[in-house]
C-alpha positions in Angstrom: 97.3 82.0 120.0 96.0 84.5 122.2 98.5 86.8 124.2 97.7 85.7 127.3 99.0 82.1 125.8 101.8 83.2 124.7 102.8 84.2 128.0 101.5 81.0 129.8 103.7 79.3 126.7 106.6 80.9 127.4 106.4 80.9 131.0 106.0 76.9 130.9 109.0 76.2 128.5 111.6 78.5 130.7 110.4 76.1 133.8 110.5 73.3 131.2 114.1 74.1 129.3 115.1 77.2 130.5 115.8 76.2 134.4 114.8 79.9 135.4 114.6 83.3 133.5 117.6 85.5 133.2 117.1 88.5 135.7 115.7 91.6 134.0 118.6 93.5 133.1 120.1 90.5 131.3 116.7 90.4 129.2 116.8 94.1 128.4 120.5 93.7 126.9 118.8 90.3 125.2 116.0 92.6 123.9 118.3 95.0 122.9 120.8 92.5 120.5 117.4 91.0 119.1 115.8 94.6 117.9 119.2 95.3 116.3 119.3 91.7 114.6 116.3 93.1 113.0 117.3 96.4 112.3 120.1 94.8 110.5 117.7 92.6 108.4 115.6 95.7 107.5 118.4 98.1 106.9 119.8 95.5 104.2 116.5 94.2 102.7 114.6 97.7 102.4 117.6 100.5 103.2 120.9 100.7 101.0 122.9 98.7 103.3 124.2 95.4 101.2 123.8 92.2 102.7 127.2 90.8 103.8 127.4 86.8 103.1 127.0 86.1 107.0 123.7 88.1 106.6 122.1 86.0 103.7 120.1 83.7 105.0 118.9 85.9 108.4 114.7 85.3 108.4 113.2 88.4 109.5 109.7 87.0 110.8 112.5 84.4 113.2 114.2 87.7 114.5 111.2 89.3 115.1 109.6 86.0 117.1 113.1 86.7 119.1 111.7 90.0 119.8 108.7 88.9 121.2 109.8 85.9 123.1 112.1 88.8 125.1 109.2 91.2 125.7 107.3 88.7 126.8 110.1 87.0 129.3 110.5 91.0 130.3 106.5 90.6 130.5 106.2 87.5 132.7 109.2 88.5 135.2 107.7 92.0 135.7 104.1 90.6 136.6 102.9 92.7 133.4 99.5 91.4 131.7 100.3 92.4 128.1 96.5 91.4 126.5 95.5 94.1 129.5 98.6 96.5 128.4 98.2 96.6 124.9 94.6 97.0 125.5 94.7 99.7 127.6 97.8 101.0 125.0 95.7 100.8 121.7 92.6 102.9 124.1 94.8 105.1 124.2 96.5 105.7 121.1 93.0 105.7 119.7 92.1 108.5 121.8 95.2 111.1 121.5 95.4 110.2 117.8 91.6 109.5 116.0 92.1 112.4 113.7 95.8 113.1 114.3 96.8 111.0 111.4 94.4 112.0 108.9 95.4 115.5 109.6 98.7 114.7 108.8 99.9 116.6 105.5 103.1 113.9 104.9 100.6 111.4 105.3 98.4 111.7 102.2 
């Protein structure tokens, strides 16, 4: 599925199911809750945090699709192309960092 899909898909199923989207603050506190259901995955499967029994069966790649799903809402309300923006994004990172990296010392 191609970006642009994903945003047509997700667009279609809040007309479908979703009666309308929640206004754009509501979906940046939504964002918000998601990133940090991550960050509590990662912080117990890879940091030194222990997973509490509530926490066992959380599925990483589901709270990350969460995390998507919200950026693209965000996306879709905002009138933002993401294929264009990440495009545009990647030009760029490519630009101010093509050697910055390999220059990087804590790198190697």
């Amino acid at each position: 599925m191609t970006i642009e899909e994903a945003q047509a898909k997700v667009d279609s199923w809040i007309k479908t199911y979703g009666v309308r989207y929640f206004n754009e603050l509501t979906n940046m506190a939504v964002l918000t809750e998601e990133v940090g259901e991550v960050a509590r995955i990662i912080s117990r499967k890879y940091g030194e945090q222990s997973f509490k029994e509530s926490d066992k069966n959380k599925d990483l790649a589901d709270e990350l699709a969460d995390v998507l799903w919200v950026v693209i809402c965000l996306a879709n309300q905002t009138g933002v192309n993401l294929t264009e923006a990440f495009e545009k994004n990647l030009a760029k990172k490519t630009s101010r960092d093509r050697e910055r990296h390999h220059n990087n010392e804590k790198l190697k």
